[in-house]
C-alpha positions in Angstrom: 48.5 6.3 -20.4 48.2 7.5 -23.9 50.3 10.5 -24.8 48.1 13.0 -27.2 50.2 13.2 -30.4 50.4 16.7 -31.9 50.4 18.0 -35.1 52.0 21.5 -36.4 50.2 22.5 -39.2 52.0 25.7 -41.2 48.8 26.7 -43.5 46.2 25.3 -41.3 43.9 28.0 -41.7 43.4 28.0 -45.5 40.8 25.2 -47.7 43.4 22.2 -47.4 44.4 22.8 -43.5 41.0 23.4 -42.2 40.3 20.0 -43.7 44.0 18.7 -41.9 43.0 20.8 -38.6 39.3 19.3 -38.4 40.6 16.0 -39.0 43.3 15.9 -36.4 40.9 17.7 -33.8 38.3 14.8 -34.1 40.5 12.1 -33.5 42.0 14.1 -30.3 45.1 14.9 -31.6 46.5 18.7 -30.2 46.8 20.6 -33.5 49.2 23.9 -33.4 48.7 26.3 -36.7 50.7 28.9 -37.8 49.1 31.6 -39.5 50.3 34.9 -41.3 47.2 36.3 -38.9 47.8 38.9 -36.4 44.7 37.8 -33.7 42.1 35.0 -33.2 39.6 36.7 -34.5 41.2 36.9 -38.2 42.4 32.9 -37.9 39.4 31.7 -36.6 37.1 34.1 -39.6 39.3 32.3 -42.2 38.7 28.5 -40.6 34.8 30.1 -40.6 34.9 30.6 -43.8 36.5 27.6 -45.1 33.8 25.7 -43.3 35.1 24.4 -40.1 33.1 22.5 -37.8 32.0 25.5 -35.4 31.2 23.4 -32.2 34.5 21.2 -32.8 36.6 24.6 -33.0 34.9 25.9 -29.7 35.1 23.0 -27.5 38.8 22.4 -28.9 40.2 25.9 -28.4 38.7 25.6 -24.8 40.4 22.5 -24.0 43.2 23.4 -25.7 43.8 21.0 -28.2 43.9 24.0 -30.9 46.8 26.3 -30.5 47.5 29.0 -32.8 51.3 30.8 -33.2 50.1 34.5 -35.0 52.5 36.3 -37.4 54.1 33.6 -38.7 54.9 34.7 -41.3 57.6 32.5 -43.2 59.0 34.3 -46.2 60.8 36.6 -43.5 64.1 35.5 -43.2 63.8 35.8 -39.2 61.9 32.6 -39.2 65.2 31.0 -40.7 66.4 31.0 -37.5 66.4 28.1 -34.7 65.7 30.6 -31.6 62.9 32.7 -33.6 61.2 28.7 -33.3 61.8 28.1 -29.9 60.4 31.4 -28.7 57.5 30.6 -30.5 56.8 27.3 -29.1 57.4 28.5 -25.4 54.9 31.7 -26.0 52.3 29.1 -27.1 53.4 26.8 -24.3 54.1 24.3 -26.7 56.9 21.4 -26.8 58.1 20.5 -30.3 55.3 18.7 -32.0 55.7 15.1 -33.8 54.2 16.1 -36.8 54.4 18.6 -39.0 52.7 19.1 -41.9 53.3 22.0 -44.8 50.3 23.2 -47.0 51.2 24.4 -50.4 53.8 27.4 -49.7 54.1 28.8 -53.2 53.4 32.8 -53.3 51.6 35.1 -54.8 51.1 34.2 -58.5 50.5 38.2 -59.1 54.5 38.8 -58.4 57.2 38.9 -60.4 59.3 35.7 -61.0 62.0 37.1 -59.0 59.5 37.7 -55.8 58.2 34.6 -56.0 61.3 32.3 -56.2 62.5 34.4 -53.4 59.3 34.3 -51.5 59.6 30.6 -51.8 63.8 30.3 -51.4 62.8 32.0 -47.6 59.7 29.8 -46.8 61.9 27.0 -47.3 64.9 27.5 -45.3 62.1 28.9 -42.3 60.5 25.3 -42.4 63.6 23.5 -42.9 64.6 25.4 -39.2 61.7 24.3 -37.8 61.6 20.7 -39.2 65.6 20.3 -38.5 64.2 21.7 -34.9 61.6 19.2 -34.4 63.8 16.3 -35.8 66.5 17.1 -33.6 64.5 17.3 -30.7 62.5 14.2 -31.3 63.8 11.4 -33.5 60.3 9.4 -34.2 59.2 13.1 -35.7 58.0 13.1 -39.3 57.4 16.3 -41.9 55.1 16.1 -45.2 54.4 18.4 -47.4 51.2 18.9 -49.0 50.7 21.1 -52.3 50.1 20.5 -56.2 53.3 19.4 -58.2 54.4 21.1 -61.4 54.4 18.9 -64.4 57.4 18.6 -66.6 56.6 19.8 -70.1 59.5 19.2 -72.5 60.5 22.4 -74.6 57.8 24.3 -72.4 58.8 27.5 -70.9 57.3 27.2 -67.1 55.5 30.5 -65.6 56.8 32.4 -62.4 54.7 30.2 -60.4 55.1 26.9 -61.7 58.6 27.5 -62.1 58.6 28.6 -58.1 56.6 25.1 -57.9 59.0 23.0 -59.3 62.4 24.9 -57.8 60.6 24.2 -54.1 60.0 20.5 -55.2 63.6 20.8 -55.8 64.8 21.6 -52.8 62.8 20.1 -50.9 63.6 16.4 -52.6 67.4 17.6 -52.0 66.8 18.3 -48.3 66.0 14.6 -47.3 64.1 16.0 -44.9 61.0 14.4 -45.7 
């Protein structure tokens, strides 16, 4: 009997991971997202909007092969920690999924430099607990991150946002997490 793989995807709701989400629903995969969204309703009007198969969402959230976790929200520090994780997965009645997959996690480019690098320096260490999580819990797991990459431009003085970009690429790469 054929286990059904799933997927955690952290930014499946926006253009990229309803294109990730669709994907992984059609070849019966069980696909969890996390979403900054407090209720269905909002999560589902955003997939909506980013075009979403409508029947494919239906007949998947009935069967249960698409899982939201709400108010996830990962540039609070509370998701830094293990537990906050494991709570998560149990409300949702979820074991640690195989896969997980990160969509671009850079913030707000209207914030100052200092709110952004922060914003990202929090999101990171909140999906390095869940990937450590995950990895820990199931060796075979795997963890990619998805997202444009900042290019190096000798002499050239990087914006807040690219220079968030590059500072997450950073960390990331240092992490040997993925």
């Amino acid at each position: 009997m054929n286990e059904t793989k799933t997927i955690f995807i952290l930014g499946g709701t926006g253009f990229v991971g309803r294109a990730l989400t669709e994907k992984y629903l059609k070849n019966d995969w069980r696909v969890i997202i996390s979403t900054r969204d407090k209720n269905l309703e909002r999560a589902r009007s955003k997939l909506f909007l980013h075009g979403i198969d409508k029947n494919l969402f239906e007949k998947s959230f009935s069967k249960n092969s698409l899982l939201f976790a709400f108010d996830v929200d990962l540039a609070d520090e509370k998701w830094s920690q293990t537990d906050i994780w494991v709570q998560l997965l149990k409300r949702i009645n979820a074991a640690p999924p195989s896969i997980i997959r990160v969509i671009n996690f850079v913030g707000e480019t209207s914030k100052s430099a200092d709110e952004i690098l922060k914003s990202n320096v929090n999101t990171l260490e909140s999906i390095f607990t869940l990937v450590r999580y995950i990895k820990n819990q199931n060796k075979n797991s795997s963890f990619a991150n998805m997202g444009s990459a900042v290019e190096g431009r000798r002499g050239k003085r990087l914006s807040p946002y690219e220079y968030a970009k590059w500072a997450a690429r950073q960390q990331i790469e240092k992490s040997n997490l993925c």
